[in-house]
N, C-alpha and C positions, 0 to 999 in steps of 0.2 A: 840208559846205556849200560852194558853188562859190562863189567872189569875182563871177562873171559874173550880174550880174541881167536879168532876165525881163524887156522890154519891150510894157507893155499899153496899149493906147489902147480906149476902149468906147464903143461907138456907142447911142444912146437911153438918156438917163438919166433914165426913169420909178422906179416904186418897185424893178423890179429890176436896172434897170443900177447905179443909186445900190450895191447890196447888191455887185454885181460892182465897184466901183468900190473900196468900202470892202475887201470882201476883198482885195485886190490891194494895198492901201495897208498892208496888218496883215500881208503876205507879205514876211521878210525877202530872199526871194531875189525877190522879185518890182520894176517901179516902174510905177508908171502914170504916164504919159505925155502925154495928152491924153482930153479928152470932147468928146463930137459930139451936137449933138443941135438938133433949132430952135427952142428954146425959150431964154429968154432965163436965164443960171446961175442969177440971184438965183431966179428964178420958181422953179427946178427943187430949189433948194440945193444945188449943186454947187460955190458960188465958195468954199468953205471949202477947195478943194482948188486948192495951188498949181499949176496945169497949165495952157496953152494950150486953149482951149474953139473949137470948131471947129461951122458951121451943115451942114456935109454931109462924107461920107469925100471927095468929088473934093479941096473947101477942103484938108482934114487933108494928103492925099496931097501937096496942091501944095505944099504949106510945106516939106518933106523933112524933119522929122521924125523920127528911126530909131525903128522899132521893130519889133517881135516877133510880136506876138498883136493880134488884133482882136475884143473879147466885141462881139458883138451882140446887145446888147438893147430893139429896134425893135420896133411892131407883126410880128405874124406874117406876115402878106402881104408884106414886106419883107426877112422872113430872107433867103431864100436867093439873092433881089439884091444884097444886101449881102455874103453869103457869097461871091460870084460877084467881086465886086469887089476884094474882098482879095486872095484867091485871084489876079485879076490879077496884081495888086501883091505876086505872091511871101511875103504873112503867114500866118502860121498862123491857125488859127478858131476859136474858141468860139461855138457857137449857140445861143441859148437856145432851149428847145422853143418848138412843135415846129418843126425844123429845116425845114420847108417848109409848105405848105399840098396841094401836090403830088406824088407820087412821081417823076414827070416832072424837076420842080425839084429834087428832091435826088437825083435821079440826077446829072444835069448839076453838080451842087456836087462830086458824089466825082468825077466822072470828071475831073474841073477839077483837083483839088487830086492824084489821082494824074498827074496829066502836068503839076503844077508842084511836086511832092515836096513839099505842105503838110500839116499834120495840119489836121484837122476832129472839134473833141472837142462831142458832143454832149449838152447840159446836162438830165441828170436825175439832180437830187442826193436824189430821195428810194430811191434803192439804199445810200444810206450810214448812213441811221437804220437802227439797232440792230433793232428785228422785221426789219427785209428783208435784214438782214445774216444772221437767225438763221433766218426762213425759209426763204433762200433755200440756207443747209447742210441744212438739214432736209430739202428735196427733191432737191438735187444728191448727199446719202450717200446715197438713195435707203433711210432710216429713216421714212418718209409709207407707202413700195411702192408699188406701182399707186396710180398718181390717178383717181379714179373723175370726182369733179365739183367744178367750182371756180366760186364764186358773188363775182362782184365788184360791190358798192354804193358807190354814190356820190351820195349826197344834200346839198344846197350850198344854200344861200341866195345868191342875185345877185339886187338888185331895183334901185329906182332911183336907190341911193344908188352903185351900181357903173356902172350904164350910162346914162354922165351925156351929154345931148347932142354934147359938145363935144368928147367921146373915141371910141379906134376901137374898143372895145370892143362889138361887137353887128352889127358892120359885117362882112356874108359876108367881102369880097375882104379885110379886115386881119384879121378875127378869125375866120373859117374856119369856127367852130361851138363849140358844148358839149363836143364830147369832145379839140377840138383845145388851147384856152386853160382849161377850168378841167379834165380829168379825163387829159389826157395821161401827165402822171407816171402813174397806177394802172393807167393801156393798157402804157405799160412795162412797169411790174413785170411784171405778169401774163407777157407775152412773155416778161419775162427769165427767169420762175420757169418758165415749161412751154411756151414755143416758139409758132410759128403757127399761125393758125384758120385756119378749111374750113366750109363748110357754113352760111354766115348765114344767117339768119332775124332779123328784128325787125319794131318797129313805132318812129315817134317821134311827138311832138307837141307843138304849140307850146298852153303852158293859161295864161300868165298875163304872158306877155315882147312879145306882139303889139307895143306901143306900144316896145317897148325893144331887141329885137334881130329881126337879119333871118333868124333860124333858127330850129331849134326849142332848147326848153327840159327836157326830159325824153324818156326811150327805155328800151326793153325790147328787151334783143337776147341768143339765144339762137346758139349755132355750138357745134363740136367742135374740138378739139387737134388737129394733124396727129399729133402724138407721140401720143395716148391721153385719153379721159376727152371728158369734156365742160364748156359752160363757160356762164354766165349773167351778163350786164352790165345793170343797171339803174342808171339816174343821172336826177338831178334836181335844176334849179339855181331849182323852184319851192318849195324848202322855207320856211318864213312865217321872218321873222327874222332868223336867223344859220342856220350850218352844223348839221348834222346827223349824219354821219357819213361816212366811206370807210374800208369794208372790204372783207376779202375772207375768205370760208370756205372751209377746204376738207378735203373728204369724201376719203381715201385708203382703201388697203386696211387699212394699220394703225392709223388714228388718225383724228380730226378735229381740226382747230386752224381759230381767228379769230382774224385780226388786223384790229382795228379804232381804236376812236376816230375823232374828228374828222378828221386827216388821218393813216389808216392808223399810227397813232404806239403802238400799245399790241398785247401778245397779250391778247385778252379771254378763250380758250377756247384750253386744249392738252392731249385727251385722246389718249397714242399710249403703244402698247405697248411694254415695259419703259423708257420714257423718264423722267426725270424735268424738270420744266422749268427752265433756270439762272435766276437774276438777271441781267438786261437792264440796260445802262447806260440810263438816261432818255433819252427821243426832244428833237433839239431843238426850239422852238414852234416853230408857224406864221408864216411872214414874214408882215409886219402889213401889210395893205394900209387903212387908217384902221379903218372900219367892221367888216372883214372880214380873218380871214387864209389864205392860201393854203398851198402845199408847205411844207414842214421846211426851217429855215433852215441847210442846207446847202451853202453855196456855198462854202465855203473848203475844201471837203475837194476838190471842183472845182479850184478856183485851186488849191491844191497837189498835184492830178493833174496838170493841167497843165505846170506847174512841173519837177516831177519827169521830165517824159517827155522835155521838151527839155531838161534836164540829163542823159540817159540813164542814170534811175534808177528808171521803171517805163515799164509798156506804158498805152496811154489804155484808163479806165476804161467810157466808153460810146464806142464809136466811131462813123462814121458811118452804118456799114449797120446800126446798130443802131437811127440814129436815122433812118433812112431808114423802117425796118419799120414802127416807130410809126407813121410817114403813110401808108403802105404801109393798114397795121391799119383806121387809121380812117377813108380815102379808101376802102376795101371794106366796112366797116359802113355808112358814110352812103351809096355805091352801093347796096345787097343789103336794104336794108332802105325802109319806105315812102317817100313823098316828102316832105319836111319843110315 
């Protein structure tokens, strides 16, 4: 362990900067430093953390303050402004998904940070529960064989209890759409497990969010693998309730396996030839957002990517053209498919 700690400052502390805040405070090589946000701490609960609280990064930066890392955790229409910013100011980045709303903008974010020698680590902690750990050997020893077809569900409850007037939630220019803020993590994975799509075909539509968001609500989209196989995304954040499922099946030459549950967190189904299935460490829950929970509360495995790489003791976990693709992925679905 290095005596040199990791200096963090996090921008927007809604429910998941608070999460980036906490982990980083539980990081012994880690300190946090400062929070940025405009809302007032007590509102936020943030004042339980001894640290300078700052209304915008220009305030932060004026203060001179040293530090390290910058997590941004801001509306999405704001990443990668904020990315952009730092990056000025010579910090390193943590972006929460997704890293832009634009390919355009997050190109401009790498191309920044290669010609001020910053990392830009791109936040999807659902690569680190256990099914997408074991998944994802399952198709890189190439024990699946040819991928035939790969089916990814994403069924979600949002209703009014999420897209409360006074938030940006539902709002094109901050929240981008359906697949950008609730389904992005499983547009990852997917890419991470079998590469880019070709070929879209969809359809979307908005059935019950009219009054609540400026997009649509649910989509059926069909494309191919550029590597092999073919692929089916269907999602819906009209389910009555609560959550309903995200998973993903998939049909290979030697087997079929599901990984499912509520957020991708379980194998439901693992038939493949002479394999037998191991015992899986437990997935962690859903970060709790009151009502509703979202991705696998994984963020410390993050913070301690992080950590580690500016210690020079691994390479970054999701990089940035990783997180690039993602927008890349769904900025060409929400083109190629109808008009929402």
């Amino acid at each position: 362990m290095s005596d040199k700690k990791i200096r963090f400052a996090v921008i927007g502390c809604g429910h998941i900067g608070k999460r980036h805040a906490e982990m980083i405070d539980r990081n012994d090589e880690s300190e946090l430093v400062a929070l940025i946000d405009i809302k007032e701490p007590t509102a936020l609960g943030i004042d339980k953390y001894n640290v300078p609280v700052f209304t915008s990064l220009e305030a932060f930066f004026d203060a001179g303050i040293e530090v390290d890392v910058i997590n941004i955790a801001t509306p999405n229409g704001y990443h990668a402004e904020h990315a952009l910013k730092s990056l000025e100011h010579k910090k390193h980045v943590v972006v929460e998904k997704p890293m832009a709303l634009r390919r355009t903008d997050a190109e401009k974010v790498i191309y920044k940070a290669l010609n001020v020698h910053r990392h830009v680590f791109a936040v999807m902690q659902n690569r680190y529960s256990p099914p997408s750990v074991w998944i994802k050997d399952m198709v890189e020893s190439g024990r699946l064989g040819k991928i035939y077809m790969v089916q990814l569900s994403c069924y979600w409850n949002r209703d009014d209890r999420y897209y409360k007037a006074d938030s940006w939630h539902g709002k094109k220019d901050l929240d981008g759409g359906t697949l950008f803020t609730q389904f992005s993590h499983f547009i990852d994975l997917m890419y991470w497990l079998f590469g880019d799509i070709e070929h879209i075909r969809g359809r979307m539509a908005c059935h019950n969010h009219q009054h609540l968001t400026e997009f649509e609500d649910s989509g059926s989209v069909s494309f191919d693998f550029v590597n092999g196989g073919q692929g089916v995304l269907n999602f819906s954040t009209s389910v009555w309730d609560k959550n309903l499922e995200s998973s993903m099946t998939i049909v290979a030459e030697h087997g079929t396996v599901k990984v499912g549950g509520q957020y991708m967190d379980k194998v439901e189904y693992c038939h493949v030839k002479d394999y037998e299935m191991p015992e899986l460490e437990p997935t962690n829950p859903g970060n709790d957002y009151g009502a509703y929970k979202g991705s696998a509360q994984n963020h410390h495995y993050v913070i301690d990517n992080v950590v580690d790489v500016l210690q020079n003791r691994a390479t970054i976990t999701t990089n940035a053209l990783e997180g690039l693709k993602v927008v890349d992925i769904i900025e060409r679905i929400y083109k190629e498919t109808d008009a929402r």
